[in-house]
Steps between C-alpha positions, in 0.01 A plus 500: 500500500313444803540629852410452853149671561542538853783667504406856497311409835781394638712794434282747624468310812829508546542849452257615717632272769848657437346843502303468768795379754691818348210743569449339861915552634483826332165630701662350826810729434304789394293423880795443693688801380785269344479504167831596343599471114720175604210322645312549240726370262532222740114403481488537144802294445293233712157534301709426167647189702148398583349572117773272373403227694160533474509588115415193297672378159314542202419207317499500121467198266498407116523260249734256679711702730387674884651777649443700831643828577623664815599825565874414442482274226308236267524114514407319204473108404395305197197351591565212203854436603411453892724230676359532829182655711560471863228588787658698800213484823513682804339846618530636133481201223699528205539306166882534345523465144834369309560508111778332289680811479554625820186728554316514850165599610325516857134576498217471728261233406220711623595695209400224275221396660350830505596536072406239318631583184868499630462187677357411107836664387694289719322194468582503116858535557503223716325253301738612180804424768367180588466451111885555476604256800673828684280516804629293691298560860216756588223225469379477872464926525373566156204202589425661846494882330266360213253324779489828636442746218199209399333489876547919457350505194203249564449648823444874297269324273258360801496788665431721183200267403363540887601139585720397777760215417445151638119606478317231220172634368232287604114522338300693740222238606280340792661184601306183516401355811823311653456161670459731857320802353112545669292404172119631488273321685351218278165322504430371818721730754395689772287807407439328170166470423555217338486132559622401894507809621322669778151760432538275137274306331734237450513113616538502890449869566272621715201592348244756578238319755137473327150510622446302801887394574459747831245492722277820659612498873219383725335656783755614787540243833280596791633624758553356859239729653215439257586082492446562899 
């Protein structure tokens, strides 16, 4: 038999929420100078209220059948005999589960989603009901659950493995020069000292000027005074 892991969790949240809201009207009485065996009764009657609202059903499944458990009583279906899954939305979703002989089961598919092996459990049953021709709706729900649980479940094996999803591993490398990337200056570009360019010995650069090529400067002009 397998259960609902996160259950326990859920419980003890609950309780301490209930117990808390008890502990807080009773310290306000105890401050105020009212508190009287009647009130207390009163806020302890309303902690209970809130711990049955807040308590979650226990989910338990098997070969073929899925039952959860309040704190009133147990609701149990045939998981190979179901004849109908229905999705309920709104603030809280639900998924309603009907057998062939009457049995009834609400459950929150969080619940599933966060167990895989009773979604396994249920998924079984379903398939064996389809098998039988008895189910004869639930299709829509029981695809949008299952695309769920698998994002869930791929999602906790990216981020296990230090990947993020919708990330594709690429081969860490330079890339080539694009048709607008700045390439490195080839043969014949400026501050080569190649072939064309300037301070080069290439064709049509200017060359270092030899022997001769400048002149000594000559003897200065005379000046007005002396010519006089």
């Amino acid at each position: 038999m397998d259960h609902d892991r996160t259950w326990l969790s859920e419980l003890r949240a609950a309780l301490g929420c209930s117990g808390g809201l008890l502990a807080l009207m009773l310290l306000v009485d105890l401050a105020n100078g009212t508190l009287a065996l009647w009130r207390a009764l009163c806020w302890t009657a309303v902690a209970v209220l809130l711990l049955a609202i807040l308590c979650p059903p226990r989910v338990t499944a098997g070969e073929h059948w899925l039952a959860s458990r309040g704190l009133v009583r147990t609701r149990r279906v045939h998981t190979d005999l179901l004849v109908a899954v229905r999705g309920e939305g709104g603030p809280a979703p639900r998924l309603v589960l009907r057998d062939a002989l009457g049995g009834r089961v609400v459950l929150d598919p969080a619940v599933l989603t966060a167990n895989p092996v009773l979604w396994h459990r249920l998924d079984q049953g379903v398939r064996r009901s389809r098998e039988r021709g008895v189910l004869r709706c639930g299709a829509a729900p029981l695809r949008t659950l299952a695309d769920r649980i698998d994002g869930d479940g791929a999602r906790a094996v990216f981020e296990a493995s230090g990947l993020r999803c919708g990330a594709a591993s690429r081969p860490a490398h330079d890339p080539g020069p694009g048709p607008n990337s700045v390439r490195d200056p080839g043969p014949g570009s400026a501050g080569d000292p190649g072939a064309g360019s300037v301070g080069g010995p290439g064709l049509g650069s200017v060359r270092d000027p030899g022997p001769g090529s400048v002149r000594e400067p000559g003897p200065p002009p005379p000046r007005p005074e002396e010519a006089a």
